[in-house]
C-alpha positions in Angstrom: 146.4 105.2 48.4 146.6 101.9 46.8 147.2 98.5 49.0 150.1 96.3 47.1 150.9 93.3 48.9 150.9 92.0 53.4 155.1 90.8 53.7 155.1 87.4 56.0 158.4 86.3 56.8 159.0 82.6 56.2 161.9 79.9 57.0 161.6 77.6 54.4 160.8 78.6 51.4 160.0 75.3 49.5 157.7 74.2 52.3 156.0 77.5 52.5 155.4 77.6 48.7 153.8 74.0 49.1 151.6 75.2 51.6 150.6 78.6 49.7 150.4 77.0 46.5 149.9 73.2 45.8 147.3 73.2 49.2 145.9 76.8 49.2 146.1 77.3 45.8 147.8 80.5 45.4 150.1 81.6 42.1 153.4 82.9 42.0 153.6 86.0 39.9 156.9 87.5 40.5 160.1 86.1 41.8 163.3 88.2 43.0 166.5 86.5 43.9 168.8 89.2 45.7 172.6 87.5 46.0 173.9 90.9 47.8 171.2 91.1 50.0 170.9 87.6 50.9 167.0 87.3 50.3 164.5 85.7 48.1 161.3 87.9 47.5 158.2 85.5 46.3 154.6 87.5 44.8 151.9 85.0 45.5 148.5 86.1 44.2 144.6 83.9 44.9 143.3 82.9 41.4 140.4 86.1 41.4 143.2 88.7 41.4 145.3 87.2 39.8 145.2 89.4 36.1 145.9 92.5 38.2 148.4 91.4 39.9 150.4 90.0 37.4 150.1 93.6 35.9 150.3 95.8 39.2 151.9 93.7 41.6 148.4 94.0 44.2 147.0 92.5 46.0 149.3 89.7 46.6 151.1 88.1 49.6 154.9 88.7 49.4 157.0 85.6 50.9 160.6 86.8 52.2 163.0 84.3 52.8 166.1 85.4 54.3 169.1 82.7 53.5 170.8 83.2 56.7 169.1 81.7 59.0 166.8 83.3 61.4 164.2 82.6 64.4 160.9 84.2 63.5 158.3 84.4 66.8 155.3 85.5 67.4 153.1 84.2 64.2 150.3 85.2 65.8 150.9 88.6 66.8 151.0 89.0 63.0 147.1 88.9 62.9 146.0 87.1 60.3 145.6 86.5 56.0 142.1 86.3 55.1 140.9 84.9 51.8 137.3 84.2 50.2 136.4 81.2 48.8 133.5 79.5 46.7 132.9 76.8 48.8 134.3 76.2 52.5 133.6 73.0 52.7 134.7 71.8 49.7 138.1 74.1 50.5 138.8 72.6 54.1 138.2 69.3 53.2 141.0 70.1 50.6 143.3 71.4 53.0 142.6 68.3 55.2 143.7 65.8 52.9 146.6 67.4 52.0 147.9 67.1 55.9 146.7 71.1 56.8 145.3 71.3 60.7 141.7 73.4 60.5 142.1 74.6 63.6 138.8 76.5 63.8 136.7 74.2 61.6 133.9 76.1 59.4 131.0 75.1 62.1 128.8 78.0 60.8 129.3 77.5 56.7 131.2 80.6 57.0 134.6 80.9 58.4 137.3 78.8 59.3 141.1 79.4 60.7 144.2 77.3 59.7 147.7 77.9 59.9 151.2 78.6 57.3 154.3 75.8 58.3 155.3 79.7 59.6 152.2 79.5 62.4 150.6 82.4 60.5 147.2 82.5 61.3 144.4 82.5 58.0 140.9 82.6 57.9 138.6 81.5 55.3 135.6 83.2 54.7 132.7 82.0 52.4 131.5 84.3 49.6 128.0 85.5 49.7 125.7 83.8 52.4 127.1 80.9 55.0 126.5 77.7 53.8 124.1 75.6 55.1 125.6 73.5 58.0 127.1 69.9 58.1 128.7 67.3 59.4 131.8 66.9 59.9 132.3 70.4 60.4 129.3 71.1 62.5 130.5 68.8 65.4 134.1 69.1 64.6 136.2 70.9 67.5 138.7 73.7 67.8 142.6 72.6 67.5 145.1 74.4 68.5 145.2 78.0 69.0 144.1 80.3 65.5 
């Protein structure tokens, strides 16, 4: 068994690739335009994978946008993406410029929670040991649900 790719469903497809790649950081890899089935399939892969998956297709996130238009509840019951990163702090305060809620700040140097413009939840774990902690973060408070 090999795992390929986690599907998420998304309802603009311009503003979920700004999210997934020009704030998170993620590559597009592989593009496929369906006009008979009405879809648009998008391969996104995180910069450590992503020589394997431009050869293998995995692991990557697959965006599917259907072009009729549809309602899409429930984000959360999804679960959640997860993705490492070299430095959470560094990462957040990223995302925070760039207009992205942290909804569960990194208080421990470890993990953090933030949300797609499709409400699915992702968490951001450190690699290796938690950093040490600091402010903002520390003091920083929940937002939202995550």
């Amino acid at each position: 068994m090999k795992y390929l790719h986690t599907m998420v469903r998304v309802k603009d497809l311009d503003e979920s690739l700004d999210f997934y790649c020009n704030k998170l950081g993620l590559t597009e890899v592989k593009r496929i335009e369906s006009e008979q089935g009405r879809f648009t399939l998008v391969y996104l892969a995180a910069g450590g994978d992503l020589d394997k998956a431009r050869t293998t297709i995995s692991p990557t996130i697959e965006l599917t946008y259907n072009w009729d238009a549809e309602e899409y509840l429930g984000g959360r019951n999804f679960g959640h993406l997860a993705f490492q990163v070299d430095d959470i702090y560094r990462v957040c305060e990223h995302l925070q410029n760039s207009g992205v809620t942290i909804n569960r700040p990194p208080r421990d140097g470890r993990m953090a929670f933030l949300r797609s413009p499709d409400n699915i939840s992702i968490e951001l774990l450190q690699s290796g040991e938690s950093l040490p902690t600091q402010e903002p973060w520390l003091s920083m408070p929940n937002v939202g649900e995550w």
